[in-house]
C-alpha positions as CSV (number, residue, x, y, z in Angstrom):
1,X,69.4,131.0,69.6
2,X,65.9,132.6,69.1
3,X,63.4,132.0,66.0
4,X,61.6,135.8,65.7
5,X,59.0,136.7,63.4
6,X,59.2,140.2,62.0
7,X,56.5,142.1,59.9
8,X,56.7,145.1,58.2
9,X,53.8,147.2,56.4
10,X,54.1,150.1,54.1
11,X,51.6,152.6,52.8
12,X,53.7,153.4,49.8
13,X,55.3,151.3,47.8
14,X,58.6,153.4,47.3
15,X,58.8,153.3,51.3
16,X,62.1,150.9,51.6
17,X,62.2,148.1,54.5
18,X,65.5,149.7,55.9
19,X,67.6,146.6,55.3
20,X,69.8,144.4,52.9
21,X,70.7,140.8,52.2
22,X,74.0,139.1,51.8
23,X,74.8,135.2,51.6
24,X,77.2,133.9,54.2
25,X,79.7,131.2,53.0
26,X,77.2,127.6,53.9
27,X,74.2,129.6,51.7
28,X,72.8,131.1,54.6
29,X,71.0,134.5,53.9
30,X,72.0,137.3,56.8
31,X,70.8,140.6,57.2
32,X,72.6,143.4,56.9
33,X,72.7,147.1,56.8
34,X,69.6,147.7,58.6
35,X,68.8,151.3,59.2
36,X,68.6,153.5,62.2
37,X,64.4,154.5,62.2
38,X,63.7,152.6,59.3
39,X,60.6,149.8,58.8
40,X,63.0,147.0,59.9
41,X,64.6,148.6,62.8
42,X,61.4,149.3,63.9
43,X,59.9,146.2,63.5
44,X,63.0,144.4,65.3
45,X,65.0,143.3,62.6
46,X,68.7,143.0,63.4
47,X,72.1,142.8,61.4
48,X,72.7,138.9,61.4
49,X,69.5,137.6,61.8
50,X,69.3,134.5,59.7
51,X,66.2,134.5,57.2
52,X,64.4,131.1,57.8
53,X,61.3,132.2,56.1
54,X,60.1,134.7,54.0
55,X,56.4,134.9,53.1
56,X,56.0,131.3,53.9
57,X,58.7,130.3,51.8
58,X,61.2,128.5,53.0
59,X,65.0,127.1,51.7
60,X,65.5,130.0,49.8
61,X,68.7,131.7,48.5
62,X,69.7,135.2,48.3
63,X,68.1,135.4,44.6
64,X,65.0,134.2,45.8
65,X,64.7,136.2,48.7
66,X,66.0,139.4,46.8
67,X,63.6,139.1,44.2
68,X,60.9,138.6,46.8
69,X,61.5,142.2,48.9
70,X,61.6,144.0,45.1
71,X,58.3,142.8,44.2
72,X,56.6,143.0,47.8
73,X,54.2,145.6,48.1
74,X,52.9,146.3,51.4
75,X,53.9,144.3,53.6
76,X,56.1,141.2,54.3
77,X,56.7,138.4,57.1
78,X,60.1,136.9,58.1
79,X,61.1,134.5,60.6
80,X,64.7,134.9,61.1
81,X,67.2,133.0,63.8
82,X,69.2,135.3,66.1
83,X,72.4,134.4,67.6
84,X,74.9,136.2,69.5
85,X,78.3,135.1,70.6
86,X,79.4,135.4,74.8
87,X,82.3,136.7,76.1
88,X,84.5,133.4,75.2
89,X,83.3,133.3,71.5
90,X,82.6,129.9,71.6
91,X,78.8,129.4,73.3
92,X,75.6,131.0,72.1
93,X,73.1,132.4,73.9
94,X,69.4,133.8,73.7
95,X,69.7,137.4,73.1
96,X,67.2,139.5,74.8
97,X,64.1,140.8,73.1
98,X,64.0,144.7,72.0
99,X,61.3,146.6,74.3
């Protein structure tokens, strides 16, 4: 398990952040889709990354945090919690940073 924070800047507005939301079955909200070249794969965000924080805000549900990346403008702040699975599917284990 690793806590990462992950900002992302855009000059324009209509520039999207590359990625989507869903809401895993406890509430959780995961990321998903995120896009080959775009803001958040650049920035390091990954599919399943947990979102902890957005914009300082904490607790919040995939309404909240949907209606938060609509009306962001140039930039926004998560901290998210990675996981990964091993080999045995049963143990966690920190996954290595992107270069």
């Amino acid at each position: 398990m690793e806590r990462v924070t992950v900002r992302m800047a855009r000059s324009d507005r209509r520039t999207p952040w590359g990625f989507g939301v869903t809401e895993a079955p406890d509430g959780a909200v995961l990321i998903v889709n995120v896009i080959g070249g775009s803001l958040a794969d650049r920035a390091g965000l990954r599919n399943g990354d947990v979102v902890d924080k957005l914009e300082d805000l904490d607790n919040l549900d995939i309404n909240a945090v949907d209606r938060l990346l609509v009306t962001a403008h140039e930039k926004i702040e998560l901290i998210v919690t990675r996981f990964v699975l091993t080999g045995n599917g049963k143990k966690w284990q920190k996954l290595p940073r992107k270069p």
